[in-house]
C-alpha positions as CSV (number, residue, x, y, z in Angstrom):
1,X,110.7,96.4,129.5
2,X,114.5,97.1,129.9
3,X,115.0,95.1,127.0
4,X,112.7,97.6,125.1
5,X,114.6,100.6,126.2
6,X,117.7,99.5,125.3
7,X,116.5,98.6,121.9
8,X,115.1,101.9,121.8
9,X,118.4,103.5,123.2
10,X,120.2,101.7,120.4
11,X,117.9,102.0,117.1
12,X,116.2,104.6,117.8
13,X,117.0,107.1,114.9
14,X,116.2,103.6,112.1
15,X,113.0,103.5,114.2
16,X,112.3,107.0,113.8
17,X,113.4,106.5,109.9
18,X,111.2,104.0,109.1
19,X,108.0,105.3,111.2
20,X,108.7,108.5,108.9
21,X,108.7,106.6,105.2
22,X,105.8,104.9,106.4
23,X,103.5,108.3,107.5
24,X,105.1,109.6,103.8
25,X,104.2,106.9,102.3
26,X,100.7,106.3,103.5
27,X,99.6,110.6,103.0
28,X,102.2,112.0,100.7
29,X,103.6,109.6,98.5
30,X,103.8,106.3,97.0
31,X,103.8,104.4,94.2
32,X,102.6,101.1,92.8
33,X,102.9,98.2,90.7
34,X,100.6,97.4,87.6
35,X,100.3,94.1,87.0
36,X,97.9,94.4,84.0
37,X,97.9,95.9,80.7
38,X,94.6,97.7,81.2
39,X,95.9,101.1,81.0
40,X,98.3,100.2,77.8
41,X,100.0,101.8,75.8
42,X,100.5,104.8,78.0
43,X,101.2,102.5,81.2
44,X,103.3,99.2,80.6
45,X,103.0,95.9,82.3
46,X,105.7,96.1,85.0
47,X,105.9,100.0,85.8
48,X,106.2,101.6,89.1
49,X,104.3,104.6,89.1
50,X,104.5,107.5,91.5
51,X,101.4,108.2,93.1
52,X,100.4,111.4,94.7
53,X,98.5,111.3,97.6
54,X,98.3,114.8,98.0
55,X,96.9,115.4,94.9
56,X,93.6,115.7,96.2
57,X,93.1,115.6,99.8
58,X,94.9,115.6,103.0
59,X,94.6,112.6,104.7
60,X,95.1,110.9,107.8
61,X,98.0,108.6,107.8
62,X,96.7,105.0,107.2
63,X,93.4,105.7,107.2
64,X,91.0,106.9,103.9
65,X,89.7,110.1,106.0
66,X,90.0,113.1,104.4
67,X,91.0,116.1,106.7
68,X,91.3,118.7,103.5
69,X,90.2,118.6,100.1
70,X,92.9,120.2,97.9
71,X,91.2,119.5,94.8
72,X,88.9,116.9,92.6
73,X,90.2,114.8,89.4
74,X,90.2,116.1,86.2
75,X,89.2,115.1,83.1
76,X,92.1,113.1,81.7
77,X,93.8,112.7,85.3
78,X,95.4,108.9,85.8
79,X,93.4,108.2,89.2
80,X,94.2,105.4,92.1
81,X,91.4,104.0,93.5
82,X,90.5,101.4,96.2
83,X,87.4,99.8,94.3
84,X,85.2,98.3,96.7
85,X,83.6,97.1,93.7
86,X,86.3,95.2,92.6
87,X,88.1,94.9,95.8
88,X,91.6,95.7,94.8
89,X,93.7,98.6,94.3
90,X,92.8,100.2,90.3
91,X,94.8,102.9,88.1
92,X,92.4,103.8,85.2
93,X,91.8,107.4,83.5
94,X,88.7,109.9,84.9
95,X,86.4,110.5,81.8
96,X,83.0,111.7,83.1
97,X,83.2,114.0,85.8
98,X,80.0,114.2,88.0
99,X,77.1,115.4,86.1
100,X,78.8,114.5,82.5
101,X,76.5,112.6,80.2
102,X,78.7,110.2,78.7
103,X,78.5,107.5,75.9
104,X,80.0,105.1,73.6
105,X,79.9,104.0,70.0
106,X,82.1,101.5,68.7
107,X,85.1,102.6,70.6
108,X,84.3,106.5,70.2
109,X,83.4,108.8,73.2
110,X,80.7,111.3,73.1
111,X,80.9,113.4,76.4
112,X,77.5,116.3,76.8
113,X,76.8,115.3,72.7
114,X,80.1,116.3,71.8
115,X,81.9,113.4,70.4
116,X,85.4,113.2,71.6
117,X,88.7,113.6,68.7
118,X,90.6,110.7,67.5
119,X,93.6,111.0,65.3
120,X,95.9,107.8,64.2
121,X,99.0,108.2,66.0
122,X,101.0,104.8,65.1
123,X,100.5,102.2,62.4
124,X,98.8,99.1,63.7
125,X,101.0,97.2,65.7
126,X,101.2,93.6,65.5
127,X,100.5,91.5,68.2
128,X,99.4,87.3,69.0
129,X,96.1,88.9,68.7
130,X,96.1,90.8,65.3
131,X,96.8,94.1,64.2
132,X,96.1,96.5,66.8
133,X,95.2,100.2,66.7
134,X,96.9,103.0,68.6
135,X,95.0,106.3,68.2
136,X,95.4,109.6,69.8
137,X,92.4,110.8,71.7
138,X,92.2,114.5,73.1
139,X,90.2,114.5,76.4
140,X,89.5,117.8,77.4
141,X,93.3,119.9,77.1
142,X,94.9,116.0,77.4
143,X,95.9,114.0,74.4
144,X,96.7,110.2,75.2
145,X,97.1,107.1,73.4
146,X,94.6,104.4,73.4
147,X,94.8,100.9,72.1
148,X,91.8,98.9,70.4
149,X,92.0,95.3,69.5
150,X,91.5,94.3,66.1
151,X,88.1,92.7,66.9
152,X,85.7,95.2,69.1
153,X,85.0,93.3,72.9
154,X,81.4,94.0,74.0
155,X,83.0,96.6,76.2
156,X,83.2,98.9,72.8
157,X,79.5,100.4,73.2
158,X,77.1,101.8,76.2
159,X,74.5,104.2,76.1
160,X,74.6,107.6,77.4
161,X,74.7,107.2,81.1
162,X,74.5,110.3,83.3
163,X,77.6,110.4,86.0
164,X,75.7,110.8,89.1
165,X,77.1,113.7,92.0
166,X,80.2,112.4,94.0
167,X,80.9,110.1,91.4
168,X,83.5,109.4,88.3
169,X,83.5,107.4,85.3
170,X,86.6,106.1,84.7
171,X,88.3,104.2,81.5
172,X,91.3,102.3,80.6
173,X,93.5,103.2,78.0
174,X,93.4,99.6,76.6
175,X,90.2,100.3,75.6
176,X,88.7,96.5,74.8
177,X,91.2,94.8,77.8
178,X,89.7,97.1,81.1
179,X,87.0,96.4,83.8
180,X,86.9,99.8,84.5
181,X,83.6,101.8,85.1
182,X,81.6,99.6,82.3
183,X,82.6,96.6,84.7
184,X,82.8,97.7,88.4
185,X,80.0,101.2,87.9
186,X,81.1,104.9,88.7
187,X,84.2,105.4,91.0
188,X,83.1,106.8,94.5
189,X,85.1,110.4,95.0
190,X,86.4,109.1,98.6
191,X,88.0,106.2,96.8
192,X,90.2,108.0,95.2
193,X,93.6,107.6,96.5
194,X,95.6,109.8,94.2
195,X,97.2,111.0,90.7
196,X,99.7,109.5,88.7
197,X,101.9,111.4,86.8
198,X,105.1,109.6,86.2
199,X,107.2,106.0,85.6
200,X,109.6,105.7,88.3
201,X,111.2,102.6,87.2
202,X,110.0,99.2,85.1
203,X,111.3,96.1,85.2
204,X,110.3,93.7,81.9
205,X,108.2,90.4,82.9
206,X,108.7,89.0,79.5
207,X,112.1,89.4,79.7
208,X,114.0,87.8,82.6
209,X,112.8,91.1,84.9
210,X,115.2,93.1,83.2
211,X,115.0,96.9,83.9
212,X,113.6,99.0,80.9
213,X,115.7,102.0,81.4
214,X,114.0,104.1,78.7
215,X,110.9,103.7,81.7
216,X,112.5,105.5,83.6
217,X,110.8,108.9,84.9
218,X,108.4,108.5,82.3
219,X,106.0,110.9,82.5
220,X,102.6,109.9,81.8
């Protein structure tokens, strides 16, 4: 015990410090590291992204319980999510909101009968893979880039599926390389864990972990 209080005595204010970043960390703030290329071309392998916590609800440090709810995702938001489903920690795009009737014909959204807008927005690029496709696609008052490989995946159709109350569909950018909702089913609202909205840094995997300062801030 005296051991204890001294330690206290002695640290306390790092103690204090740390205790703090943690509580921010766990209801304000945080970011995280994707690992995939499921949300290429807007998200790169090896990005930290700033998540925010608040975005949606007030929660209870280190716990999922929602005290508050600011707000719900948006069509086009860049959501975090603790999939039970898949049992890990997902960063994928909202694209049905609850009640949406949403479908999919060789890579092209419909969303309530209204087929969503594509324009090119880069020559194909080339990959190991083939020529890949980066088109723009404007989701609601968003426009974001989405990649399709050169050969469709069976991921690139699905009937119209209604998005049941409490519930999002969700898509990666990297539209044939994503086990997002066609994969793992509709997104739970209270597994949402926040919005992205911006690069804080990047390292390159491919390249000896060097930072890619262009990255940097990036916003999304």
């Amino acid at each position: 015990m005296v051991k204890i209080k001294q330690f206290w005595r002695n640290n306390r204010g790092f103690v204090l410090f740390i205790g703090l970043m943690l509580v921010f960390r766990s209801a304000v703030a945080d970011w995280n590291d994707v690992p995939s290329g499921s949300m290429q071309p807007t998200i790169q392998i090896g990005d930290r992204i700033l998540v925010n916590k608040m975005a949606y609800d007030l929660r209870v440090p280190f716990s999922t319980m929602s005290v508050l709810k600011l707000a719900d995702p948006k069509r086009g938001d860049i959501v975090i999510f603790a999939s039970e489903a898949a049992d890990n920690r997902l960063v994928k795009r909202v694209v049905g909101m609850p009640g949406d009737v949403v479908a999919m014909q060789h890579n092209v959204l419909s969303i309530n009968g209204k087929q969503v807008d594509y324009t090119e927005s880069d020559p194909a690029v080339e990959t190991e893979a083939g020529n890949e496709l980066l088109l723009t696609e404007q989701l609601g008052g968003i426009a974001h880039a989405v990649k399709l490989a050169p050969v469709s995946s069976g991921l690139a159709n699905f009937a119209p599926v209604r998005v049941p109350e409490g519930h999002y569909l969700v898509l990666g950018d990297n539209r044939d390389n994503s086990a997002d909702s066609r994969v793992i089913g509709f997104v739970p609202r209270h597994e949402i864990i926040g919005r992205a909205g911006t690069v804080l840094f990047s390292l390159d995997y491919e390249n000896y972990y060097l930072p890619r300062s262009e990255r940097f801030l990036a916003k999304l």
